[in-house]
C-alpha positions as CSV (number, residue, x, y, z in Angstrom):
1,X,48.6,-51.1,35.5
2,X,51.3,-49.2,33.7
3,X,51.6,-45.6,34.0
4,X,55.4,-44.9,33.4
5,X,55.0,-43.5,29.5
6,X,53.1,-42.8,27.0
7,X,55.9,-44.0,24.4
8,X,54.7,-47.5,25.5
9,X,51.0,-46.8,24.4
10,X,49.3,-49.2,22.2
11,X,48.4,-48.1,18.8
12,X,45.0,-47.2,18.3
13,X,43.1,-49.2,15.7
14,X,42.7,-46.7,13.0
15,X,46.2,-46.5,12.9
16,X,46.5,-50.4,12.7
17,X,43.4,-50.0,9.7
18,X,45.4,-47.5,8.0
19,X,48.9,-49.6,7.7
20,X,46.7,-52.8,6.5
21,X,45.3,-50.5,3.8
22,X,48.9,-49.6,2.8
23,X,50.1,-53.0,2.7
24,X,50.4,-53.4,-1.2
25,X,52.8,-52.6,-4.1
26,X,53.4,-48.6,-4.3
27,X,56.7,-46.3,-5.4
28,X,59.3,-47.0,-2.6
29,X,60.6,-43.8,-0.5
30,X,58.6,-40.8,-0.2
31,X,57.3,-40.8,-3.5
32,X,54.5,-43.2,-2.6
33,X,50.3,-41.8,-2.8
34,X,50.5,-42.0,0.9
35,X,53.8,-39.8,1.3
36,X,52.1,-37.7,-1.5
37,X,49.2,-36.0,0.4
38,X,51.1,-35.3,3.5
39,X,52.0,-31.6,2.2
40,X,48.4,-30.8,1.8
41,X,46.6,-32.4,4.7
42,X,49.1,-31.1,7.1
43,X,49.0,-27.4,4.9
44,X,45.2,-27.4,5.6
45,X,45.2,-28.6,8.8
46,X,47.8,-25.9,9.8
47,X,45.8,-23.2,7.4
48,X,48.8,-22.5,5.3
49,X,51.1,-24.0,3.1
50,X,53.8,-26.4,4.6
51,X,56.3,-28.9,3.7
52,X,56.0,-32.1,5.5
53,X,58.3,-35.0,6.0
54,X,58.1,-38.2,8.0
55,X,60.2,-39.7,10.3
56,X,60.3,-42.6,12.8
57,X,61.2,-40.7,16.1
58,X,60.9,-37.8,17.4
59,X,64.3,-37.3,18.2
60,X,65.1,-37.4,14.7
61,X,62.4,-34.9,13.9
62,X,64.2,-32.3,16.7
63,X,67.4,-33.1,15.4
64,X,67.0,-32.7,11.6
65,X,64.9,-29.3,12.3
66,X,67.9,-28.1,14.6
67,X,70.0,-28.8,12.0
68,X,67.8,-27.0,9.0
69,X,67.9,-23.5,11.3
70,X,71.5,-23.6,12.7
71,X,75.1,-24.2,11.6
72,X,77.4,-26.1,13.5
73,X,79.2,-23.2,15.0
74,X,76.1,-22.0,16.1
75,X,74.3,-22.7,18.9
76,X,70.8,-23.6,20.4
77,X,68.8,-21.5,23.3
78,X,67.1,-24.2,25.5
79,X,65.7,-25.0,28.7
80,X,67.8,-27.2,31.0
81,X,65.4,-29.7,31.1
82,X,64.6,-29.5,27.2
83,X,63.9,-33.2,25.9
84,X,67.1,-32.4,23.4
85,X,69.2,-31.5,26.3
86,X,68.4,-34.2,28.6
87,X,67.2,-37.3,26.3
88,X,68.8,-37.1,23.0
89,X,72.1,-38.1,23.5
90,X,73.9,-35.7,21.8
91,X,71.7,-36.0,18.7
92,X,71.2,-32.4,18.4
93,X,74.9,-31.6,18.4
94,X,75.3,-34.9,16.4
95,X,73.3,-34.4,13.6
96,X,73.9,-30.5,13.3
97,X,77.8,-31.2,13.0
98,X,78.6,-29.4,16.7
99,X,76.2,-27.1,17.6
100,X,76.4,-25.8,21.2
101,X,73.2,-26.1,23.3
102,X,72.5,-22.9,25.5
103,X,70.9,-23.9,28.7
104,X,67.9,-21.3,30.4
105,X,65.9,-22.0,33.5
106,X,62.2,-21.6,34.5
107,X,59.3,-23.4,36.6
108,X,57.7,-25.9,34.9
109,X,61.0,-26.5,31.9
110,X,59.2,-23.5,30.7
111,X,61.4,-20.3,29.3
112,X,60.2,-16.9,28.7
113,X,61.4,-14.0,27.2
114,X,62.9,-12.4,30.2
115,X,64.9,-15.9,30.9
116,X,65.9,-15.7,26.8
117,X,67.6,-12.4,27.1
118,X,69.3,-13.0,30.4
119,X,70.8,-16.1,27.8
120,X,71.8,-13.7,25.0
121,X,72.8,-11.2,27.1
122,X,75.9,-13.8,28.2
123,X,76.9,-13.8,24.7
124,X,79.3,-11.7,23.4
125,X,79.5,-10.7,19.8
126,X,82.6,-11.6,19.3
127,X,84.3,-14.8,17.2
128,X,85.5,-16.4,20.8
129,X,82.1,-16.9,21.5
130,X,79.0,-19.2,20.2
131,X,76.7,-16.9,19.0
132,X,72.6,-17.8,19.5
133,X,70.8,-19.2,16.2
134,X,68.2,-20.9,17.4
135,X,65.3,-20.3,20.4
136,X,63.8,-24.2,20.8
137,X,61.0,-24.6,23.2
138,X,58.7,-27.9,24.4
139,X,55.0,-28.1,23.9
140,X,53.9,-29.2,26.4
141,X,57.1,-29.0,28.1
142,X,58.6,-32.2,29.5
143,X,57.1,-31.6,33.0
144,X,53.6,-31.1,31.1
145,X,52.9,-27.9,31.4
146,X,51.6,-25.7,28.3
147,X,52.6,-22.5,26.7
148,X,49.5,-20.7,25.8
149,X,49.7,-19.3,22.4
150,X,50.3,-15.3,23.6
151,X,52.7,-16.9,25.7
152,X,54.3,-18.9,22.7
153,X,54.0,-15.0,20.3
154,X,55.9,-13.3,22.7
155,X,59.1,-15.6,22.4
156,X,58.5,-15.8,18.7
157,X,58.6,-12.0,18.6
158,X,61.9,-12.3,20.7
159,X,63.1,-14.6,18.1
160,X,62.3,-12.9,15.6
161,X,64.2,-9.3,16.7
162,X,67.0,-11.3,17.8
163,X,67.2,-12.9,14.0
164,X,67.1,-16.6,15.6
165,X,65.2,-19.3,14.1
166,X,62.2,-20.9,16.1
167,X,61.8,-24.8,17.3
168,X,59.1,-26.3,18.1
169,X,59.7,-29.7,19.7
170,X,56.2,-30.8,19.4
171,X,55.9,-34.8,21.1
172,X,53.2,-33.7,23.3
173,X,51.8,-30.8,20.9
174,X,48.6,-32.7,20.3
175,X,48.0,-32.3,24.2
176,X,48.5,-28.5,24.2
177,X,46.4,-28.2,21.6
178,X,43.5,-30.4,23.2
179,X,44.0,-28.2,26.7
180,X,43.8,-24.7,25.6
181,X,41.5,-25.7,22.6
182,X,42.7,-23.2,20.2
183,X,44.1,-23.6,16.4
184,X,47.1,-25.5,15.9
185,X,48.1,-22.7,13.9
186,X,48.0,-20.8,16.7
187,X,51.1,-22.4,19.1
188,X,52.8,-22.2,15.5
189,X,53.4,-20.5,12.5
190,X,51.2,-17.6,13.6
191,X,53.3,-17.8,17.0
192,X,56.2,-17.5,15.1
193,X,57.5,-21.0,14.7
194,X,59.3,-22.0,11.6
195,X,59.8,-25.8,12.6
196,X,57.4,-28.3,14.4
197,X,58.3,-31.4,15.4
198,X,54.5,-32.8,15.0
199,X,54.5,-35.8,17.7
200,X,52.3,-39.1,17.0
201,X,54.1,-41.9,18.6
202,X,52.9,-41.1,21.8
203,X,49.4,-40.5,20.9
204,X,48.3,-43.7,19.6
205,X,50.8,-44.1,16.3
206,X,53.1,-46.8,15.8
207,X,56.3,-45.7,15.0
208,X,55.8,-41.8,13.4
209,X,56.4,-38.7,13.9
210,X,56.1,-35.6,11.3
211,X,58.4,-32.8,11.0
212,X,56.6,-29.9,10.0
213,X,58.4,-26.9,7.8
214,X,56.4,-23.8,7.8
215,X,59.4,-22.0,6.3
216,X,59.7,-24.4,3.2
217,X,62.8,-23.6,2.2
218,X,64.5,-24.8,5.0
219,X,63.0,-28.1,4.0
220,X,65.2,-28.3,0.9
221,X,68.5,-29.4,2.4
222,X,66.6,-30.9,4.8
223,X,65.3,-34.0,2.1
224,X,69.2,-35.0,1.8
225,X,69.7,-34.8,5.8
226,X,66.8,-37.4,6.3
227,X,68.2,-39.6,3.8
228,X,72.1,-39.1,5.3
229,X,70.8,-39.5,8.4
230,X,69.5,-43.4,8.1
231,X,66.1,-41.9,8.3
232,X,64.1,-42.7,4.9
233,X,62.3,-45.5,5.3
234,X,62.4,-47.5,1.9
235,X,58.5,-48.3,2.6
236,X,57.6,-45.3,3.8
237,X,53.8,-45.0,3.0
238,X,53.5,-46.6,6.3
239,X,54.5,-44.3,8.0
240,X,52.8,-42.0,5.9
241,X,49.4,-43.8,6.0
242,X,49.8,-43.5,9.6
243,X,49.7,-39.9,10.4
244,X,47.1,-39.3,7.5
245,X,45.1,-42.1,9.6
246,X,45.8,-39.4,12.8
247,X,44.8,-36.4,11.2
248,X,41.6,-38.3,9.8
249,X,38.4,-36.7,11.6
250,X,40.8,-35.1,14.2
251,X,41.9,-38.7,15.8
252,X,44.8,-37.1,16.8
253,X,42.7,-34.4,18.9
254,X,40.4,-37.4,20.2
255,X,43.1,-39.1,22.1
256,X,44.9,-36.3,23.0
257,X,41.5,-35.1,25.2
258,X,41.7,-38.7,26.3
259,X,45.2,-38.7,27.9
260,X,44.6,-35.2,29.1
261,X,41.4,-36.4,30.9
262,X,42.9,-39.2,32.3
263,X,45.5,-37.4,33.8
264,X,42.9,-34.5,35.2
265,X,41.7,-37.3,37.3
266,X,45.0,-38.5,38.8
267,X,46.0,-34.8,39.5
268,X,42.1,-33.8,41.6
269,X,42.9,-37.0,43.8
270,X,46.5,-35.9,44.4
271,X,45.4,-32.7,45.4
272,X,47.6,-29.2,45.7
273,X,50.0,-30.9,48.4
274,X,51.2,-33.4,46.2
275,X,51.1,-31.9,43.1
276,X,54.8,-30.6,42.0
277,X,53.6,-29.0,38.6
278,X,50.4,-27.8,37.2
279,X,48.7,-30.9,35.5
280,X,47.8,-29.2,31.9
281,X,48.5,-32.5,29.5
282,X,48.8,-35.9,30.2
283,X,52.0,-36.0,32.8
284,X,51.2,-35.9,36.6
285,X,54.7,-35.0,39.2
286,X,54.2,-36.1,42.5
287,X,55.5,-35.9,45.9
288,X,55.5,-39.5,47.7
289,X,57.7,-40.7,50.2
290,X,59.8,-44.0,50.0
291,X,56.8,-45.6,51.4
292,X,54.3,-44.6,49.6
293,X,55.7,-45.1,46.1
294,X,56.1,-49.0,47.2
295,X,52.5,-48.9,48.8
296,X,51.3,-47.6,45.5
297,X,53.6,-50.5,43.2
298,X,52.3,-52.7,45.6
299,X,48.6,-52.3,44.4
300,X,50.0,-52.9,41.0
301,X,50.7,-49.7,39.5
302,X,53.8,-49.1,37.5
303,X,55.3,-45.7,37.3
304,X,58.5,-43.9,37.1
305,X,60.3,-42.3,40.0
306,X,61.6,-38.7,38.9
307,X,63.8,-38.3,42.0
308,X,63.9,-37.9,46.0
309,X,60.1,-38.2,47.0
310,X,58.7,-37.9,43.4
311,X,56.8,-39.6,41.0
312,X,55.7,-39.0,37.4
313,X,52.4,-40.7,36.4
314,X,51.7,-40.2,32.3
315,X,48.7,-41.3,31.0
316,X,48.0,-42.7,27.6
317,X,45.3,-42.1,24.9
318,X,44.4,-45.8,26.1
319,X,44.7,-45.6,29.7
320,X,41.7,-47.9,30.6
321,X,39.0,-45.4,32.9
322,X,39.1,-48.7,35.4
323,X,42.8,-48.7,35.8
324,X,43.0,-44.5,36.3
325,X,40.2,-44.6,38.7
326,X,42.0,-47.5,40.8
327,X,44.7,-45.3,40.9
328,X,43.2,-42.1,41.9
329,X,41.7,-44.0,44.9
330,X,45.1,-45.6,45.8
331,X,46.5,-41.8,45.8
332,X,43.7,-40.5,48.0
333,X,44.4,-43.5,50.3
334,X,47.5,-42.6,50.8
């Protein structure tokens, strides 16, 4: 009963429907019908226009929209804990030719604005010094907690009167979304953002992610980055024909609520004491001792340990009800 990451998730079947129907003879690239619509399903989905290119990880999709708002002797404002800081291995800096990641703090791997300007405010204008470009949040953040969309204005209007360009890494956005049930145009665009890394992979796609450009000129240079990069797929209606599958009567939305719920469930039977984070998506943080973390494997349940006396517990859009409620009674056993 395996709870260590979403990232393992099956694919769901529409997405498995979708490939078969895209299993023929098109235009190789991006200039294939699938590839085609993606502008203008994602541009109403979003309520305005946007540019919209595939990918096949989401670490590509940070990377290439890092590299689209900052110059390499620039650098990026971040949370310690950011996915790009901790996971990426360098792709960031990699792909934007040198970049320099600026690291903030705050409960939850969340920044604020206050926590932004203590950043800038260590950076002197001056050419010995980095200066800021880019303000790049998580959504939800890497702990699974979720920046409300006032929340998410308030350090777009930061960005915005510092003159820095706004990142949205986006690998959990359809779990935000689900939780505060608002607009996705609402943790975006209209919050300021002017990239999205869209995040499918988790949520019941194969192998795709979308990077979003709500600023479509930054998309321009962005086209030869992808294909300098390794990154455009030869066939890539499939991944294409994927995330149209996702958007497709709000499937995306669907499962999201699904993993959410799961993890609702995990989080009520771990109770205040144990819980290290607010459970708002579809991660769950722990405390268990030694013990209990081997008590809990040995029931069969798979998980990761997220240091001393901790435990992170992700549900998927999958997670079987059976296999969530065995665990929820395992926890309250403890």
């Amino acid at each position: 009963m395996r709870f260590f990451s979403d990232n393992a998730a099956a694919a769901c079947p529409e997405v498995l429907a979708a490939l078969h129907a895209a299993n023929r003879l098109d235009t190789a690239y991006d200039g294939d019908a699938w590839s085609r619509r993606l502008n203008g399903a994602f541009s109403e989905l979003f309520g305005t226009e946007v540019e919209a290119l595939w990918v096949a990880t989401g670490t590509a999709a940070n990377s290439l929209a890092l590299a689209a708002l900052c110059p390499p002797h620039g650098s990026i404002l971040c949370h310690r804990d950011a996915h790009i800081q901790t996971d990426e291995c360098g792709a960031p800096e990699f792909y934007t030719h040198g970049a320099k990641l600026l690291l903030g703090e705050g409960p939850g791997a969340k920044l604020t604005p206050a926590t932004v300007e203590a950043l800038l405010a260590g950076v002197r204008d001056d050419v010995h010094q980095v200066q800021p470009h880019v303000l790049s949040i998580t959504n939800a953040t890497e702990y699974g907690c979720v920046y409300t969309a006032d929340e998410t204005a308030a350090l777009g209007e930061l960005a915005r009167a510092r003159g820095l360009g706004f990142h949205l890494d986006g690998a959990r956005f359809a779990n935000a979304v689900a939780r505060l049930g608002c607009s996705p145009a609402a943790l975006s665009w209209q919050a300021g953002v002017d990239a999205l890394s869209f995040g499918f992979t988790k949520n019941g796609g194969l192998s795709a992610e979308c990077l979003i450009f709500f600023d479509r000129e930054l998309a321009a240079a962005t086209h030869y980055r992808r294909k300098r990069a390794g990154h455009l797929l030869s066939k890539g209606r499939y991944l294409a024909a994927q995330l149209l599958a996702m958007l497709e009567n709000d499937l995306w939305l669907r499962n999201a609520r699904a993993a959410n719920a799961a993890a609702t469930r995990l989080a009520e039977a771990a109770g205040p004491d144990r819980l290290i984070h607010p459970v708002e998506a579809n991660e769950v943080f722990i405390r268990v001792t030694a013990d209990e973390a081997a008590a809990l494997r040995g029931q069969g349940f798979d998980f990761y340990d997220w240091g001393p006396g901790e435990a992170r517990l992700v549900t998927s859009w999958d997670s079987e009800p059976a296999q969530v409620d065995a665990l929820a009674a395992a926890i309250r056993a403890l």
